[in-house]
KEDONU-487721 format. One line per 4 residues: number of its first residue (from 0); for each residue x, y, z of N, C-alpha, C. Coordinates in pm, 1 decimal, always signed. Example, Ala and Ser with C-alpha at 12.3 -4.5 7.8 and 13.67 -1.06 7.14 Angstrom:
<pts>
0	+1319.0,-569.0,+780.0,+1230.0,-450.0,+780.0,+1320.0,-330.0,+780.0  +1285.0,-225.0,+708.0,+1367.0,-106.0,+714.0,+1290.0,+3.0,+787.0 $
</pts>
This chain:
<pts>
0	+2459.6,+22166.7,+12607.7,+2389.8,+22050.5,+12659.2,+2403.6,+22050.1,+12811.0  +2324.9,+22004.5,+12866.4,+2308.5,+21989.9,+13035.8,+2376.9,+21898.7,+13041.8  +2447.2,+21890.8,+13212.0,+2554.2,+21803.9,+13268.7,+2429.1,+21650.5,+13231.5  +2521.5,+21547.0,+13231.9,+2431.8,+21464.2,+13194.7,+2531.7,+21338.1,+13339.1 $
4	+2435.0,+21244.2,+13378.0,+2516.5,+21190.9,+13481.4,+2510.8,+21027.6,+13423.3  +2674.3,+21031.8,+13340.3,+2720.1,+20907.8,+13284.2,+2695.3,+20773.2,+13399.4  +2659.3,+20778.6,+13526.5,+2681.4,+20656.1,+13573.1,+2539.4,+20600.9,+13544.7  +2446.3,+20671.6,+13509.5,+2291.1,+20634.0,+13547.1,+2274.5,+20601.0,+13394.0 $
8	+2355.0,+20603.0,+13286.4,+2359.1,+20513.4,+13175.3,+2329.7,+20355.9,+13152.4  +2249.0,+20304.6,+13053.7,+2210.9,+20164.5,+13038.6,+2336.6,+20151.1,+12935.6  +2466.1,+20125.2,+13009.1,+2596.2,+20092.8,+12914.7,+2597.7,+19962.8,+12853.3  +2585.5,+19942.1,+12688.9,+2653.2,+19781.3,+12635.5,+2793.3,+19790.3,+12597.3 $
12	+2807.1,+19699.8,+12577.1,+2996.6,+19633.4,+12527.4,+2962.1,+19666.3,+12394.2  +3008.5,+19663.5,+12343.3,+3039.6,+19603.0,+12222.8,+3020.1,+19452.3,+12134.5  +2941.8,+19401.9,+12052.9,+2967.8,+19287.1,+12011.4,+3098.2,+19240.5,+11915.5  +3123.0,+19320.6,+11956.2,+3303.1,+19316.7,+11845.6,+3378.3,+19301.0,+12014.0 $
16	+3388.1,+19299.4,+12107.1,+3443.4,+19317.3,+12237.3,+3576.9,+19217.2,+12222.1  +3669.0,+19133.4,+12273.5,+3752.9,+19100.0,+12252.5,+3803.7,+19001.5,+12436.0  +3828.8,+18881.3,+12432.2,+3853.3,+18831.0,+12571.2,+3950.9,+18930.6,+12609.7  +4033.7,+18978.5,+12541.3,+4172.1,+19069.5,+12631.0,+4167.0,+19214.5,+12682.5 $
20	+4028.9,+19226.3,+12667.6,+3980.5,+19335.0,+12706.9,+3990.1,+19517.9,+12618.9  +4047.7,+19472.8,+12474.3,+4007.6,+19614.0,+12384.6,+3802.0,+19608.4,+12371.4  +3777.7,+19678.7,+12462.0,+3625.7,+19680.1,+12444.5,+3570.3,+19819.5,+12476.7  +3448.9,+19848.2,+12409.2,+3421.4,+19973.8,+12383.5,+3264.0,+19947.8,+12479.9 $
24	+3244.2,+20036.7,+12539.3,+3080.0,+20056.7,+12550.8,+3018.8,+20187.9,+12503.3  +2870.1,+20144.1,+12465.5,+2804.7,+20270.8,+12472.2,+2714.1,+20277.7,+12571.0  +2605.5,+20395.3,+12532.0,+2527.1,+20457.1,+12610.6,+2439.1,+20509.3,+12508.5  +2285.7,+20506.2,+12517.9,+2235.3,+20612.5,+12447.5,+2143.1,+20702.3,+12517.0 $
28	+2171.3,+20844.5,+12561.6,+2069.4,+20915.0,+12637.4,+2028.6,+21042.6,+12513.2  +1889.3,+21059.5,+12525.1,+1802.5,+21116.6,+12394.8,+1895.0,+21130.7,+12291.9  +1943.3,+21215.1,+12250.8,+1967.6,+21293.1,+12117.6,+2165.8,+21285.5,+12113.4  +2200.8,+21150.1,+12215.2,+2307.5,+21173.9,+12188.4,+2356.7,+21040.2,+12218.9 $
32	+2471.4,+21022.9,+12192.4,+2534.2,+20857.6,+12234.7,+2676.0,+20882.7,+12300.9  +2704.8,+20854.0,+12382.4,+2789.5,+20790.8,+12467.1,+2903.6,+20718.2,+12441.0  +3027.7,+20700.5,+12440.0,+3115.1,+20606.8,+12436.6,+3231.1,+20571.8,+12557.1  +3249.2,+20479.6,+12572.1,+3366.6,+20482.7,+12647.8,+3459.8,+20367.6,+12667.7 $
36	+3588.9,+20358.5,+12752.0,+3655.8,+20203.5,+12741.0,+3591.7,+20128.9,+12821.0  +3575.7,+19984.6,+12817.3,+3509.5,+19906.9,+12903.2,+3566.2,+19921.7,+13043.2  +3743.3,+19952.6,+13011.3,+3828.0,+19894.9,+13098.8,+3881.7,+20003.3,+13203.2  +3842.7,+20122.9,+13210.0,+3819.0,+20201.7,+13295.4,+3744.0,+20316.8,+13261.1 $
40	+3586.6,+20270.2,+13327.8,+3430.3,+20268.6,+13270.0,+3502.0,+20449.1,+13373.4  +3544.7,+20482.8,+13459.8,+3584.0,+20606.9,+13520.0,+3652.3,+20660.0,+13475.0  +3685.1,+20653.7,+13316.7,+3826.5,+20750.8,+13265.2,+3759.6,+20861.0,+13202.7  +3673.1,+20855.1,+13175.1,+3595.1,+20942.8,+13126.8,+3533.1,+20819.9,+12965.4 $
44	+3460.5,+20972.0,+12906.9,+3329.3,+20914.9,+12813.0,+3361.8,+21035.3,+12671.9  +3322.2,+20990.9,+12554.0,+3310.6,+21109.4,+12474.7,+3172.9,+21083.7,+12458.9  +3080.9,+21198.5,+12415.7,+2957.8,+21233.2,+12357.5,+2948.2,+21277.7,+12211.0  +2840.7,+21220.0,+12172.3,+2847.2,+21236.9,+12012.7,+2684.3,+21256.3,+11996.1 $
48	+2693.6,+21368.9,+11889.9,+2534.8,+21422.4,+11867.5,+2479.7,+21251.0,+11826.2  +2345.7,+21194.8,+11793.5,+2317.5,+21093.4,+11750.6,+2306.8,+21066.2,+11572.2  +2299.6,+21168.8,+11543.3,+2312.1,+21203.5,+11434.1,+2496.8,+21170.2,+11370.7  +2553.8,+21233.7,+11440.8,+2650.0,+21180.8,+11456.5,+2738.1,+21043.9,+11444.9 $
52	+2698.8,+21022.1,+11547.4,+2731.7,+20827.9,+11565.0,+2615.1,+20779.9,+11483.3  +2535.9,+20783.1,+11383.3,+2472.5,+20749.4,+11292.4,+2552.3,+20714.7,+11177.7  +2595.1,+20883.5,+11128.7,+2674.3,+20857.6,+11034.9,+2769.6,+20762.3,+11004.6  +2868.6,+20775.6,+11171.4,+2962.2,+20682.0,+11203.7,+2948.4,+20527.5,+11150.5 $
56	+2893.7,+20493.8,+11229.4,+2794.6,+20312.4,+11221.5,+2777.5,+20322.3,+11092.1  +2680.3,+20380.7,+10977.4,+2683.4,+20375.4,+10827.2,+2777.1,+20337.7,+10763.7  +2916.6,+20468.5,+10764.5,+3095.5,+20462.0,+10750.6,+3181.0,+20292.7,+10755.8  +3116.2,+20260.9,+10937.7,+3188.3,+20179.7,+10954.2,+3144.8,+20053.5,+10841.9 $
60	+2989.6,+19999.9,+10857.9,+2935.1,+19924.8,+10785.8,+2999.1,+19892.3,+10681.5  +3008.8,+20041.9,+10588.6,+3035.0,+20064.6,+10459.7,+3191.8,+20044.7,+10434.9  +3275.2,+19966.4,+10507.5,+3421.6,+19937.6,+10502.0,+3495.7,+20072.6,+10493.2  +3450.8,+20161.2,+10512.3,+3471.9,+20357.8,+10511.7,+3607.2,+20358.8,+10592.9 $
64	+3662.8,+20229.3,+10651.7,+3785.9,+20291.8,+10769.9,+3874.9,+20160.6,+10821.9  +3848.6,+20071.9,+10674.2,+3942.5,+19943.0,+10682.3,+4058.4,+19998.6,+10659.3  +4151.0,+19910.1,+10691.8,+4268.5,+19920.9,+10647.5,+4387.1,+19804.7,+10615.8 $
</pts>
């Protein structure tokens, strides 16, 4: 995949986000999604095929990773 330049991302929070600051953002650029901590948006990012974080979101829905 080509360098991709995380700052020029349309980043959201999370609606699960939390006042104390455990908060997640994403990103979605074409064929892939983005993640990162809210709380130092410069620590870096992981990338996930979209297909991918598809599955994920399904999983989570599906109580796949309660505990």
């Amino acid at each position: 995949m080509a360098s991709l330049d995380m700052s020029s991302l349309d980043w959201r929070k999370s609606s699960r986000s939390t006042s104390y600051g455990n908060c997640v953002e994403v990103a979605f650029a074409g064929h892939a999604v983005a993640a990162r901590d809210s709380k130092d948006p410069d620590g870096g990012s992981v990338l996930f095929a979209a297909e991918t974080w598809t599955a994920f979101i399904r999983d989570l829905k599906a109580g796949r990773f309660d505990v």
